[in-house]
C-alpha positions in Angstrom: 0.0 0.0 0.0 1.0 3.7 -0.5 0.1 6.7 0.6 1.3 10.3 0.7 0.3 13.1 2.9 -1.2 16.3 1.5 0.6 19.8 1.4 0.4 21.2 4.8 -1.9 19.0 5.8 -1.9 16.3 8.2 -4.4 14.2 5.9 -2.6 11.3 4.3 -4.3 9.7 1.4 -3.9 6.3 -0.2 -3.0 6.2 -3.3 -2.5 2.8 -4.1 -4.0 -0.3 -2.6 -3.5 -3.7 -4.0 -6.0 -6.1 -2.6 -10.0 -6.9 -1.9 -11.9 -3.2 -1.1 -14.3 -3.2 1.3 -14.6 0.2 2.5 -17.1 2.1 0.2 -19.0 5.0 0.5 -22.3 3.7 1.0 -24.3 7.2 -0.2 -22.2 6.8 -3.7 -24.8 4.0 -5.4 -23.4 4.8 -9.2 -20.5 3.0 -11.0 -16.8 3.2 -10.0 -13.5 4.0 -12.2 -11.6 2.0 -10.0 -14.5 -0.6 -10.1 -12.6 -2.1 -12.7 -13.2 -5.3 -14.7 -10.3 -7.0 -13.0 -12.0 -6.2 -9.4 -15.2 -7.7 -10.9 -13.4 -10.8 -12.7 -12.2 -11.5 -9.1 -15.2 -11.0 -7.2 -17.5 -13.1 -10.0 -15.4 -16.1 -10.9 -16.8 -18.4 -8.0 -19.8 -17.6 -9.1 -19.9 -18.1 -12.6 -17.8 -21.7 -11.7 -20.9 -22.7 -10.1 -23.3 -20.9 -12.3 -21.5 -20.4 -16.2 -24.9 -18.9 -17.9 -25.4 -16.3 -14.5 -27.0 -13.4 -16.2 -25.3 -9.9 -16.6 -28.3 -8.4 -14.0 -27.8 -11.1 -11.6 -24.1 -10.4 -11.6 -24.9 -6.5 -11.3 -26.9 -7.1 -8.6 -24.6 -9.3 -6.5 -22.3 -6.8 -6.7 -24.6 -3.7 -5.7 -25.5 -5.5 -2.9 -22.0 -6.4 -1.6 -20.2 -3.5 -2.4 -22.2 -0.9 -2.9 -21.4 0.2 -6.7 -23.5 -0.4 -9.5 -20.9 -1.6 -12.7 -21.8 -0.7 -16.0 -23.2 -3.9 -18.3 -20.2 -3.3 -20.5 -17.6 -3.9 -17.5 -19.5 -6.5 -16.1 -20.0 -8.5 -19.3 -16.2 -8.2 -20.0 -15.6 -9.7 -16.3 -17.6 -12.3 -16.8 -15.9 -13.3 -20.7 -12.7 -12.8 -18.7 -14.0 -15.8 -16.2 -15.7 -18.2 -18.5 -12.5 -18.2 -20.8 -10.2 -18.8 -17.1 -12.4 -21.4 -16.2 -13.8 -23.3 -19.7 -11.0 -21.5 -22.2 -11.4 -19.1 -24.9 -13.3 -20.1 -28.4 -10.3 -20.4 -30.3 -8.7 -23.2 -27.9 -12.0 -24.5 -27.5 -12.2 -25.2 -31.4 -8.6 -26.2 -31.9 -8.9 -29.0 -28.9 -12.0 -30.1 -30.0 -10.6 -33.1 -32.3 -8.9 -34.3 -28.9 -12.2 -34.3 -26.7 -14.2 -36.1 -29.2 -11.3 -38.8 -29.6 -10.5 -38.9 -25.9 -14.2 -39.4 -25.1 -15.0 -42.1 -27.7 -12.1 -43.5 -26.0 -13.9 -43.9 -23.0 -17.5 -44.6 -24.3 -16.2 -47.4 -27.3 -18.8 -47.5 -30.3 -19.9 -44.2 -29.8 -19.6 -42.0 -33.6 -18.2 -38.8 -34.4 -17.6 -37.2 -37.6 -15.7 -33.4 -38.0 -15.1 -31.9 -41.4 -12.3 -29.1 -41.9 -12.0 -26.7 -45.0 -8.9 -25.9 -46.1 -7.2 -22.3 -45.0 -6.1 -19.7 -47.6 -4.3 -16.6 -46.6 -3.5 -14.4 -49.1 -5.5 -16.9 -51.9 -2.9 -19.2 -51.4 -3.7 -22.5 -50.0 -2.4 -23.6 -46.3 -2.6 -27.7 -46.4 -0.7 -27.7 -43.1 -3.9 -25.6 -41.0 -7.9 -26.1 -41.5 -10.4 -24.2 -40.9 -13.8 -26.0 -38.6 -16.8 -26.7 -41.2 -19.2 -28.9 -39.6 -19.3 -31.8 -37.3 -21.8 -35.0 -35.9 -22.1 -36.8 -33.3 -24.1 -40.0 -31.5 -23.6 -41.8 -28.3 -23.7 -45.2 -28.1 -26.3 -45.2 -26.0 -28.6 -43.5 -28.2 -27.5 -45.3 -31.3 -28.1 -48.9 -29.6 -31.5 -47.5 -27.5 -33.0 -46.2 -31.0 -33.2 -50.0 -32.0 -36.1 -50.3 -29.4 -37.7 -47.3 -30.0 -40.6 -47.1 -32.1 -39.1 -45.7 -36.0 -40.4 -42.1 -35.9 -37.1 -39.6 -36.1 -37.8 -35.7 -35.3 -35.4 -33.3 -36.7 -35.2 -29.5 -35.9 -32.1 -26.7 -35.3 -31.8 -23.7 -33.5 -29.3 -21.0 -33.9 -26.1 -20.7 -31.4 -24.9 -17.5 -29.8 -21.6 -17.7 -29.0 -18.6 -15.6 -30.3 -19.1 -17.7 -33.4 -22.6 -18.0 -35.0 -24.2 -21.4 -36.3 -26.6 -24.0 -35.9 -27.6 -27.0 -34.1 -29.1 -29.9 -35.6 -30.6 -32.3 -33.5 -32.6 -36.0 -33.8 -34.6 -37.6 -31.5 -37.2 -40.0 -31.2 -39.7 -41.2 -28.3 -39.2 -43.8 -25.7 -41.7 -45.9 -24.4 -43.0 -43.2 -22.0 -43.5 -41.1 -24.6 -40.3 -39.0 -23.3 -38.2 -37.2 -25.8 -34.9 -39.2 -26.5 -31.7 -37.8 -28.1 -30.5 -39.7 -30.7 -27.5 -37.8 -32.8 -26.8 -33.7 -32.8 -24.9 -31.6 -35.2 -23.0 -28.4 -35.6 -23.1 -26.4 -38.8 -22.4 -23.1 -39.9 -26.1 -22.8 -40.9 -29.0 -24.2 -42.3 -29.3 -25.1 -46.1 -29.8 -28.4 -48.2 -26.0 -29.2 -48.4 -25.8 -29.6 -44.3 -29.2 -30.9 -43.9 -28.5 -33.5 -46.6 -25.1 -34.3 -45.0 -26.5 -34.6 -41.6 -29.6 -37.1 -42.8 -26.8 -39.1 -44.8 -25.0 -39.3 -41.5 -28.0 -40.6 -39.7 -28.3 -43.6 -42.1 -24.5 -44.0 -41.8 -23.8 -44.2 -38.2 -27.1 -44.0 -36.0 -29.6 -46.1 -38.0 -30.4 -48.3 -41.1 -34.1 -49.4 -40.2 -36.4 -49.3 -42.9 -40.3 -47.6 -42.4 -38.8 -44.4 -40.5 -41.0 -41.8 -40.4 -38.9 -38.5 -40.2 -41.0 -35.5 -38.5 -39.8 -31.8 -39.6 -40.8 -28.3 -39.8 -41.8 -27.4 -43.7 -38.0 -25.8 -44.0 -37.3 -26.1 -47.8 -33.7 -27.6 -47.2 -35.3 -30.2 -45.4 -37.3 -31.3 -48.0 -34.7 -31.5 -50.5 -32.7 -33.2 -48.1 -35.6 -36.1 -47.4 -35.4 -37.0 -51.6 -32.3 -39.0 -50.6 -33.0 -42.8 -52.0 -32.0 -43.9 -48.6 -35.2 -41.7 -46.9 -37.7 -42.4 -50.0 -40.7 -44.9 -49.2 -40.5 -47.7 -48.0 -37.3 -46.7 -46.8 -38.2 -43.7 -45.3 -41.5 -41.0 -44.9 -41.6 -37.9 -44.5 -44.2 -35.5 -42.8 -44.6 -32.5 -41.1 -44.7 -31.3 -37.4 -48.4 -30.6 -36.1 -47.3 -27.9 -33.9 -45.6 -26.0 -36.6 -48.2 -26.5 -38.7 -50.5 -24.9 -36.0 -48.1 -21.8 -35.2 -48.1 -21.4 -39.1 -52.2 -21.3 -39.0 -52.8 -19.4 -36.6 -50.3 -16.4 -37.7 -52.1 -16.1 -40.7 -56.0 -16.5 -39.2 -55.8 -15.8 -35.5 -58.4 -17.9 -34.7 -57.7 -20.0 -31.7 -61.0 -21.7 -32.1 -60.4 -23.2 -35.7 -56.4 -23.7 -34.5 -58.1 -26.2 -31.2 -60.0 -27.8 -33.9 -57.3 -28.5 -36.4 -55.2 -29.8 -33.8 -57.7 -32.2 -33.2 -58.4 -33.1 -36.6 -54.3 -33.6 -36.5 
């Protein structure tokens, strides 16, 4: 610590302190300069080990209450990117280890399937055969790949988008279990959605999860999809295609808002 008294004064004042603060002005309820992202990243990094998807809010909050500054959303959102990359590591590393973890952990769950695809790296248009780029990659348990066999043959296929620092989409299959419970069968990563990965991830369904005849495939009306079930491997009697009720309900009832008729389609469904 260091401090250093005023002119002709006998007030000293500190000027530098390195450790936890705990002395705050408690009528001062607005952000800090010295509340600092590296203050924050210390204070929050317990938290967010226990709790990785903590909202921004929640974080604000917890430190409002404890020290009696408000941070800004920018300060605390780079505190918490700060502990999620000391704790789970940053994107890149995540990306370039990921060929490891999916090895290491078919090591130690035999027969399960993975599949990655790289694309070459240019710099400068010149081709780089020594580095690749991620494209796309699948993936089935095999738990889920020897439980399907029981299961009744209906697949349903959807994505959603991701968030992170870098953007894409989530396939996903499942099917029922006996319960009528949802069961995971095989998921996939792609850049985004379009025939060429939706074709790729149906052709990887019929290579590593499933080659059962009379599967009936249940999807939104997504036009990449379609194109995708023309495979000869998903064509009657192999395969059938329909659509999801519930979509087809959200669809109605956007363009008639009328919840009686959409009760009594789903019915009729």
């Amino acid at each position: 610590m260091r401090a250093s008294r005023r002119e002709r004064s006998y007030i000293w004042k500190i000027t530098q302190y390195n450790g936890p603060h705990t002395c705050v002005n408690p009528s001062i309820t607005q952000d800090h300069r010295q509340l600092d992202s590296k203050f924050i990243f210390d204070f929050i990094l317990a938290i967010v080990r226990e709790q990785p998807n903590v909202k921004i809010s929640a974080l604000q909050a917890e430190i409002k209450d404890k020290v009696g500054y408000m941070p800004s959303y920018r300060k605390m959102w780079k505190a918490r990117h700060d502990a999620v990359v000391k704790i789970f590591g940053g994107w890149e590393e995540s990306l370039t280890r990921l060929h490891q973890f999916m090895l290491a952990l078919c090591k130690h769950n035999p027969d399960s399937s993975f599949l990655i695809e790289d694309d070459p790296l240019f710099v400068n248009n010149k081709l780089k055969l020594e580095n690749q780029v991620f494209d796309r990659m699948f993936w089935a348990f095999k738990q889920t790949i020897e439980g399907f066999k029981h299961y009744r043959p209906v697949i349903f296929i959807d994505s959603t988008f991701l968030y992170g620092k870098y953007k894409g989409c989530l396939f996903c299959a499942t099917g029922l279990d006996g319960n009528n419970h949802i069961f995971p069968i095989a998921w996939g990563i792609i850049d985004c959605e379009n025939t060429r990965n939706w074709d790729w991830f149906m052709s990887c369904l019929r290579v590593f999860v499933t080659n059962r005849s009379d599967i009936c495939v249940i999807s939104d009306r997504h036009i990449a999809i379609k194109k995708a079930m023309q495979q000869d491997w998903w064509q009657p009697p192999n395969g059938h295609h329909r659509y999801c009720l519930r979509h087809v309900l959200s669809n109605y009832n956007t363009k008639f808002k009328n919840p009686n008729m959409k009760e009594a389609l789903r019915k009729a469904g």
